[in-house]
N, C-alpha and C positions, 0 to 999 in steps of 0.2 A: 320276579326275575328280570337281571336288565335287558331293554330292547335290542342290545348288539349281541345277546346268546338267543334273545327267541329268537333274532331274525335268522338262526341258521338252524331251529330247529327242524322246521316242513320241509325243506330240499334235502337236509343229511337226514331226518329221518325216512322218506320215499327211500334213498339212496340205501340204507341199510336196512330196509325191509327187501329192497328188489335182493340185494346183497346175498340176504340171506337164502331167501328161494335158488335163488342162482348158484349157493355152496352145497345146498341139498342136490340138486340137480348134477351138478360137478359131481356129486360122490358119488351118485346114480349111475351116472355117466361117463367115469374117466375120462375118455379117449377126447368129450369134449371139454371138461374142465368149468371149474366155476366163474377163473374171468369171461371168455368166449360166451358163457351162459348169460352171466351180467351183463357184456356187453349188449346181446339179443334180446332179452330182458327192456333192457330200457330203451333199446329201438320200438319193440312191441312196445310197451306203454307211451313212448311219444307217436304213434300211430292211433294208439286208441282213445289219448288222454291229451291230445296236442296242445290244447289252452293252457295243462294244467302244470305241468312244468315247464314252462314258458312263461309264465306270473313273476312277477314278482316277489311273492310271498316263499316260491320252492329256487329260486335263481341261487340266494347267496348261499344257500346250504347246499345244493347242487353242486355250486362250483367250488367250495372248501372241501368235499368229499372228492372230487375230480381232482384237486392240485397236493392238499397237505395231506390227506390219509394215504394219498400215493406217495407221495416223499417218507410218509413214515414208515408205510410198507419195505420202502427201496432199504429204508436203515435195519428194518427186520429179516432181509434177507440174508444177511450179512452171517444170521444164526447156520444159515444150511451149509456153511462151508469154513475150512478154517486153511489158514494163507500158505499151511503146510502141505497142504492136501495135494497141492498143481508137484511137490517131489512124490505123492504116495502113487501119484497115476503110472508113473516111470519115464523114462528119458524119451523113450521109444513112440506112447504116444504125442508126446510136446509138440512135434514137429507137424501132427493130423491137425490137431487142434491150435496150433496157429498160421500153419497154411491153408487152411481152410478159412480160418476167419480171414484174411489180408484177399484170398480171391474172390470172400464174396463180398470183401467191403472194395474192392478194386472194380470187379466185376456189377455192382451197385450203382456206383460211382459213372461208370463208364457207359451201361445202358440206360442208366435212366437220363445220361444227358441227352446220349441217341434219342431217346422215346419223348423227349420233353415232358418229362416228369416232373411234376414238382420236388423240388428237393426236401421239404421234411419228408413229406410222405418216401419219397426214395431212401431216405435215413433212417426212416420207422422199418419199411419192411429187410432193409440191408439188414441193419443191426439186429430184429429179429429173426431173420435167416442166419443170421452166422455167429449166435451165440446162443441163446436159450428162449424164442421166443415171446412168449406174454410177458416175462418178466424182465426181460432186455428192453420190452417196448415200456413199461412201463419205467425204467428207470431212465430212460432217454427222454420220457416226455416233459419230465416238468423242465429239464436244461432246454430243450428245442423252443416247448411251449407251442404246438402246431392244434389247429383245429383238430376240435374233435371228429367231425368228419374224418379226418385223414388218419387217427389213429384207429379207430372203427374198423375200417377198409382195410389196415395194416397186417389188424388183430385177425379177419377173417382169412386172407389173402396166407397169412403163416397160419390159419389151423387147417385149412384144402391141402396143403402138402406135408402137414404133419400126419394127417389120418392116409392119404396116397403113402405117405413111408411106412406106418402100419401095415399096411397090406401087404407091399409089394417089395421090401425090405427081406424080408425073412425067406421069403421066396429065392432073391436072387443071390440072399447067402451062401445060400445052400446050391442052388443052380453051379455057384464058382468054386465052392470048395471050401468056405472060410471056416475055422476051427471057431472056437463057441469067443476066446478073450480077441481073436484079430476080428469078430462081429460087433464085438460088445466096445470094442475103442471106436469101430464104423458108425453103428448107433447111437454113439456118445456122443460125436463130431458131429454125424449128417440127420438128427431127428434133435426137433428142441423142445416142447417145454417136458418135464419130467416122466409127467402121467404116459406119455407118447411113444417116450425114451425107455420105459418100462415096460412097454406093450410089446414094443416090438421082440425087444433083449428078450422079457420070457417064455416068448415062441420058442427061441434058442435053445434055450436053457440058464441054469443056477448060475454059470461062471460068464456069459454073457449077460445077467442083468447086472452082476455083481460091478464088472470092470465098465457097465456103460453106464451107471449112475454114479462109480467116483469119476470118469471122464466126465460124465454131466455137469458134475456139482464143480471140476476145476476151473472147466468153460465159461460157468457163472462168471468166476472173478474177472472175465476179459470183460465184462460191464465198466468195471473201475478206469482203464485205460481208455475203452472207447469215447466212454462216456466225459470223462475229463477232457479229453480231446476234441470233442464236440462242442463243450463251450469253451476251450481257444478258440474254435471256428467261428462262433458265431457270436463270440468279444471281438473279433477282428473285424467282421463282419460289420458290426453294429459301428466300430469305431471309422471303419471306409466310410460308411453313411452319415459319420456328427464331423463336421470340418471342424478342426481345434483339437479333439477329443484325445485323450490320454487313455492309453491302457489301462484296466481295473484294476485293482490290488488283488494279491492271488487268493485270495476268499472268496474273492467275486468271482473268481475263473473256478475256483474248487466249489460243487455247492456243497452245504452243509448235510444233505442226506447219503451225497457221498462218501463224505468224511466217517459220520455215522456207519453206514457198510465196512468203512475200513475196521473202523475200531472195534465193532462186533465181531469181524470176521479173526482179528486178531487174541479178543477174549473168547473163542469158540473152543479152547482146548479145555481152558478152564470151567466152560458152564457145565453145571450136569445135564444128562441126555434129556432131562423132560426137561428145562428150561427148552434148549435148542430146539428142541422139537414143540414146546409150545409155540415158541417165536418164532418158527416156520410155517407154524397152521396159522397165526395171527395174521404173520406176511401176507400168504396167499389169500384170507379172508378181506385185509382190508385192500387189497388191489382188486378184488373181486368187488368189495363198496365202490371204490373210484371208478372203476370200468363199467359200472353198473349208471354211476354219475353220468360218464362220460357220453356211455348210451342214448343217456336223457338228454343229450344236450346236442347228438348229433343232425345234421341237418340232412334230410334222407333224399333230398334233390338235389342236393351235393355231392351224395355218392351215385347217382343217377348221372350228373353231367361227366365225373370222372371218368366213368368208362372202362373198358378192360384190357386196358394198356398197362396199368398196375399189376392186376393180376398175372401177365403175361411177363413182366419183369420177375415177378417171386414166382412163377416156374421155371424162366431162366436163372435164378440163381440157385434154388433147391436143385439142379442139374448141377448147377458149377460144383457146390458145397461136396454133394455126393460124388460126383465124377473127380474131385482133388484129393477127398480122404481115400478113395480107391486108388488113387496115383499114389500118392504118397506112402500109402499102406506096402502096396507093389514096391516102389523102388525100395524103402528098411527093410520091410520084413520077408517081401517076396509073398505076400497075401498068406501066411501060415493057413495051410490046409486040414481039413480035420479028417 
């Protein structure tokens, strides 16, 4: 076998053993999920094993499960949703689900320059607050390209307030009055990664999980715009920093796993449901490998000096998120009462 595939067998294969413990535990587990699991996963083993992926021998496979099985992942996501689906939600929720993303990418934005945050990390947990989570952070990561410390921190920082909306969601549906579909578009907006988004919706009931997993899956697709948006930011970024420097050609600004998401999301009418649905458990398995990577590779003194000035920004925007899809809900629909 040539030396440029062994060299990436020992780190991709650590990475899709931890992977896999981590999908069994995710299906154990819902509410925590298999990347959250992965990502814990391979903190535990770099506590236990700290020489051992740190070598040289487990680095290059380490970091190709960390960067391409997450780009491949992002293109596989593309199965869970199709470009029609953001009319099947209705007119009605449009206005939850993109008022909510713009206050808490504003809202992001604007405290973390308060709090002197670092800006990826402010852009991991923004864009994972105000879209879908683990899989928002993962489709942001390979454009940003931020320490894995930082998306670590990201990824735990959005699963503390997705299980706080479990609990305490269903609760205050009901405490105001909300009929089962104006809970299910609330839950769609203001909980993010799926398994979460389902938890809370079937406390409700049948027609609140129904309307808050097609809200889920339209919310996905705001990955597409943020994310493309993100590298104009940081093409521009790069080119303030090279004196001389010309804008990239627009391939360079589009990356190709985005591209990939589009054109899946676009042949999604056509695939049969077990394709789609293979190419969704694929998704979430191989993000689950790279986060499992990523784990391995986090520096756990680095999330020690961080501190809990992050975590205190992702529960000011999980306020924001929640407190705008209630505004918004109020001024259209008047909070439909059940």
């Amino acid at each position: 076998m040539p030396r440029s595939i062994t060299a990436f067998l020992p780190g991709l294969g650590l990475a899709l053993a931890i992977g896999a413990v981590a999908t069994a535990i995710g299906s154990a587990l819902p509410l925590l999920g298999g990347p959250v699991a992965g990502v814990l996963l391979g903190l535990l083993t770099t506590v236990l094993f700290h020489p051992l992926q740190r070598s040289d021998r487990f680095g290059t496979g380490v970091k190709f499960a960390g960067s391409r099985l997450l780009q491949t992942a992002v293109v596989l996501l593309g199965a869970q949703v199709s470009l029609t689906q953001v009319l099947a939600v209705g007119w009605s929720s449009l206005p939850v689900m993109l008022g909510t993303l713009a206050a808490c990418l504003l809202a992001a934005w604007g405290l973390g320059r308060a709090m002197r945050i670092d800006s990826d990390l402010t852009a991991l947990i923004g864009v994972g607050t105000a879209i879908c989570g683990a899989s928002a952070i993962a489709a942001i990561t390979p454009v940003l390209k931020p320490a894995a410390t930082k998306v670590a921190y990201a990824l735990s920082t959005v699963f503390v307030f997705n299980i706080a909306a479990v609990l305490f969601f269903p609760w205050l549906g009901h405490a105001i009055g909300m009929d089962e579909t104006t809970f299910g578009v609330f839950a769609g907006t203001a909980v993010n990664d799926t398994s979460s988004v389902v938890a809370a919706a079937a406390v409700y009931g049948p027609v609140a999980t129904d309307t808050a997993v097609v809200v889920k899956l339209a919310r996905t697709l705001m990955i597409i715009p943020v994310a493309v948006g993100l590298a104009l930011l940081a093409s521009q970024a790069g080119s303030s920093r090279a004196a001389g420097s010309t804008r990239p050609p627009l391939g360079k600004l589009v990356p190709w796993f985005l591209v990939g998401f589009i054109l899946l999301a676009a042949l999604h009418p056509l695939l049969p449901d077990g394709a789609t649905d293979a190419g969704a458990t694929l998704a979430v398995f191989l993000i689950t490998v790279a986060l499992s990577a990523i784990g391995l590779s986090v520096d756990l003194a680095g999330i020690a000096r961080t501190g809990i000035r992050p975590l205190v920004l992702g529960a000011c925007l999980w306020l924001v998120v929640s407190g705008t899809s209630l505004l918004i809900q109020g001024a259209t629909t008047g909070l439909a009462m059940g």
